[in-house]
C-alpha positions as CSV (number, residue, x, y, z in Angstrom):
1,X,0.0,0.0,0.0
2,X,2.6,2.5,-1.2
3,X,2.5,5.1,-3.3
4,X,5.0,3.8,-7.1
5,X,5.5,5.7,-9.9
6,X,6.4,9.0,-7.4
7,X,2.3,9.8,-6.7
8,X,1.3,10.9,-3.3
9,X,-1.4,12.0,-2.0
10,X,-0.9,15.3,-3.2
11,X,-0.1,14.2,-6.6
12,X,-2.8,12.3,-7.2
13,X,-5.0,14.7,-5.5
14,X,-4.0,17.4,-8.2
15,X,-4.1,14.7,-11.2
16,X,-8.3,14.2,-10.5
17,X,-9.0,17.3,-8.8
18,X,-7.5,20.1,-10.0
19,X,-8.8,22.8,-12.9
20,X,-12.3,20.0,-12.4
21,X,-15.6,20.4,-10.9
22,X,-15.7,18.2,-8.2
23,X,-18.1,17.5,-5.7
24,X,-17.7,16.4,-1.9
25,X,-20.0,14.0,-0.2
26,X,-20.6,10.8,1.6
27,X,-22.2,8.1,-0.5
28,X,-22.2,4.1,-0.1
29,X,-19.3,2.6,-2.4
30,X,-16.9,-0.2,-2.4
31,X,-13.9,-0.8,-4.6
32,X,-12.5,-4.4,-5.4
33,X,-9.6,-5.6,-7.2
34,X,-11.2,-6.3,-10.9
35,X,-10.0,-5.9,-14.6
36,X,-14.0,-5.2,-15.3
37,X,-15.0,-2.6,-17.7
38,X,-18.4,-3.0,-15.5
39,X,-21.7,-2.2,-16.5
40,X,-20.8,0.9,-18.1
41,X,-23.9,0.9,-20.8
42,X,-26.4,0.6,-17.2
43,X,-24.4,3.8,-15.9
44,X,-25.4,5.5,-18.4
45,X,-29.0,4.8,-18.6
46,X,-29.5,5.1,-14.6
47,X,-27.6,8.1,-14.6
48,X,-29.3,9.8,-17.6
49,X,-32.7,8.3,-16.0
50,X,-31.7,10.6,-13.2
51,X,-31.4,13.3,-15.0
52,X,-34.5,13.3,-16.4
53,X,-36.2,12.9,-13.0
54,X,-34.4,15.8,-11.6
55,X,-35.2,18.1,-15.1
56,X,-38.8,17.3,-14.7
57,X,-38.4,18.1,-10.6
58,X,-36.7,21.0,-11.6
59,X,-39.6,22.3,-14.2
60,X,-42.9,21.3,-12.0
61,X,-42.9,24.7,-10.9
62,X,-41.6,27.6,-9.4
63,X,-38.7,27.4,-5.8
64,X,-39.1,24.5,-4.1
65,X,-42.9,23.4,-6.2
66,X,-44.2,26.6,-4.8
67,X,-46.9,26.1,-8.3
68,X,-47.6,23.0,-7.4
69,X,-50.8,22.5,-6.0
70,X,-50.5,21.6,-2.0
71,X,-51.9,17.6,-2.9
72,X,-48.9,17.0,-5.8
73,X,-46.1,18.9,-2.6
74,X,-47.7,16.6,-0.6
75,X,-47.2,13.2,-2.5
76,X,-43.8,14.6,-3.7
77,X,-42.7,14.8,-0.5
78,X,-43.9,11.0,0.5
79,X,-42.5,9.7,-2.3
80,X,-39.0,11.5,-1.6
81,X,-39.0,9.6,1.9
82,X,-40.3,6.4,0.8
83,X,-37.2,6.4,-1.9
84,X,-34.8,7.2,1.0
85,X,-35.9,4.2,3.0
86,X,-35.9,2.0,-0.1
87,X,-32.2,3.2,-0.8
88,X,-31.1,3.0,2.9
89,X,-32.8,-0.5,3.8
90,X,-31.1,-1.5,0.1
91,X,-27.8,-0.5,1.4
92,X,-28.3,-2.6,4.7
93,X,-28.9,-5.3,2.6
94,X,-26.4,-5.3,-0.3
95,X,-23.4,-4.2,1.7
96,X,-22.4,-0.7,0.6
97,X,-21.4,1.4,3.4
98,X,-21.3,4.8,3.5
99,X,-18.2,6.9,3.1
100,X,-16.7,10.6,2.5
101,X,-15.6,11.1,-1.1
102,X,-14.5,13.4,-3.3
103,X,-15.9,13.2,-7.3
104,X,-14.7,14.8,-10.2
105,X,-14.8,13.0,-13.8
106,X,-11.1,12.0,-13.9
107,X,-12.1,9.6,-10.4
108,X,-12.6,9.3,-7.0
109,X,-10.7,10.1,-3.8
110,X,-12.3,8.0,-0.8
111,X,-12.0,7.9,3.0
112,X,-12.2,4.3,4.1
113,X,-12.3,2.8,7.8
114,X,-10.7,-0.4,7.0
115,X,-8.4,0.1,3.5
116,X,-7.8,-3.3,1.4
117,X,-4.7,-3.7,0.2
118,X,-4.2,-2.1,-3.2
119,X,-0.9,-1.1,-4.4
120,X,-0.8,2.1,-7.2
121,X,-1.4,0.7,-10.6
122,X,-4.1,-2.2,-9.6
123,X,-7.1,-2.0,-11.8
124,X,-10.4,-2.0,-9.3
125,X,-14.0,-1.8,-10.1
126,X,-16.0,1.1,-8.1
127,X,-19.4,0.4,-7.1
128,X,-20.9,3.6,-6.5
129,X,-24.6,4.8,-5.6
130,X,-25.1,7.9,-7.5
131,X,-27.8,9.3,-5.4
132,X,-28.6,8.6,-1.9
133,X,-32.4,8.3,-2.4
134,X,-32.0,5.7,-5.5
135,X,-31.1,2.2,-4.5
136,X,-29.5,1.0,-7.3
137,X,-25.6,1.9,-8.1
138,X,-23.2,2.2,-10.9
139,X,-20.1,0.4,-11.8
140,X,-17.0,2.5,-13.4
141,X,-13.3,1.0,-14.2
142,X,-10.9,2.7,-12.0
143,X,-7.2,2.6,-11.5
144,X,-5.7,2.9,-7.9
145,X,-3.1,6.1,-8.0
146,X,-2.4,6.3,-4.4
147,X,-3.2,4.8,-0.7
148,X,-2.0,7.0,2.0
149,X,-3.4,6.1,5.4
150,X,-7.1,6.1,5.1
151,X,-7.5,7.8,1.4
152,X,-7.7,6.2,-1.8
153,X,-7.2,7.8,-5.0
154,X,-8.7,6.2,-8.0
155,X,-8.6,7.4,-11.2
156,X,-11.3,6.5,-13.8
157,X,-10.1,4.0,-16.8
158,X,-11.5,3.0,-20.1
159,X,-14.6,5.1,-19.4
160,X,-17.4,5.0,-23.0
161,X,-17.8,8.4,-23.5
162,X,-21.5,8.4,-23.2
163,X,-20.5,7.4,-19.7
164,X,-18.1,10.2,-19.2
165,X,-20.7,12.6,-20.4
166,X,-23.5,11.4,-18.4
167,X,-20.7,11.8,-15.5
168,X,-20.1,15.5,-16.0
169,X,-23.5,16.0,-16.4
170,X,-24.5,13.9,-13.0
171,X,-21.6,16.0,-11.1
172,X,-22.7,19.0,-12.8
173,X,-26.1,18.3,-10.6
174,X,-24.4,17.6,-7.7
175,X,-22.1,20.5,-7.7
176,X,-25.2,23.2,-8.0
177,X,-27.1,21.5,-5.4
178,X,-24.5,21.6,-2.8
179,X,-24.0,25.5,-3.3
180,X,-27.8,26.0,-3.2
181,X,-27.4,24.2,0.2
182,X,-25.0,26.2,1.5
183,X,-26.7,29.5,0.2
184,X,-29.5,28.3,2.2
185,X,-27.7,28.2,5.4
């Protein structure tokens, strides 16, 4: 678990992150040693299906549905925490923990409690669950750059480019969402 071909942390922290939007969050993922393209052609239909959710979300009315008549808030609002317990009774079940991240479309940097042995260079596969309220996740190729302490920097390999799109496009979300948040407060 050492850094080879003269990465650290801050290299490969510069290498995905830098000049990128990049988001930071906690989601449920796991990494494990695979030479798997995954199931890139599934990414990109869950992730453009999210899209389309949030679009329409986005267009039902004015702030926050403030057109929508108090019934449609109403059932909105149900659904949203129905689709949270689904995704949180899903993770319970299939195994994906939780854990801090940081997302950009060149890879991932993770905070893990308990680090498997990887080594820079070794090909993984990166389960990810795109949105906490959606219990379903996506699989994207990744290379390990770096493992320092707790951290593991992964950069994204062999990516389609519909997927890569669909990517900047999902982080693109993300991104604006988090500084409405933090306008909010």
């Amino acid at each position: 678990m050492t850094s080879a071909g003269g990465h650290t942390g801050t290299t490969a922290e510069h290498r995905l992150f830098a000049d990128v939007l990049s988001c930071e969050l906690a989601l449920p993922v796991s990494i494990a040693t695979s030479d798997s393209r995954g199931r890139q052609a599934q990414a990109v239909t869950l992730l453009s299906g999210l899209a389309q959710i949030e679009d329409l979300r986005k267009d039902d009315g004015g702030e926050e549905h403030g057109d929508l008549p108090l019934l449609a808030q109403r059932m909105d609002a149900k659904l949203d925490l129905i689709l949270a317990l689904l995704g949180r009774l899903a993770r319970q079940v299939d195994g994906m923990p939780e854990h801090e991240l940081r997302w950009s479309r060149h890879g991932l940097r993770i905070d893990l409690a308990d680090v498997p042995a990887l080594d820079a260079g070794t090909p993984v596969l990166v389960k990810l669950q795109p949105a906490d309220w959606l219990p379903d996740h996506v699989e994207l190729p990744a290379t390990v750059l770096d493992v320092v302490g707790h951290r593991v920097w992964l950069a994204f390999a062999d990516l389609r480019p519909d997927l890569a799109e669909a990517l900047d496009r999902h982080l693109f979300r993300l991104h604006r969402r988090q500084i409405a948040e933090q306008r909010r407060r």
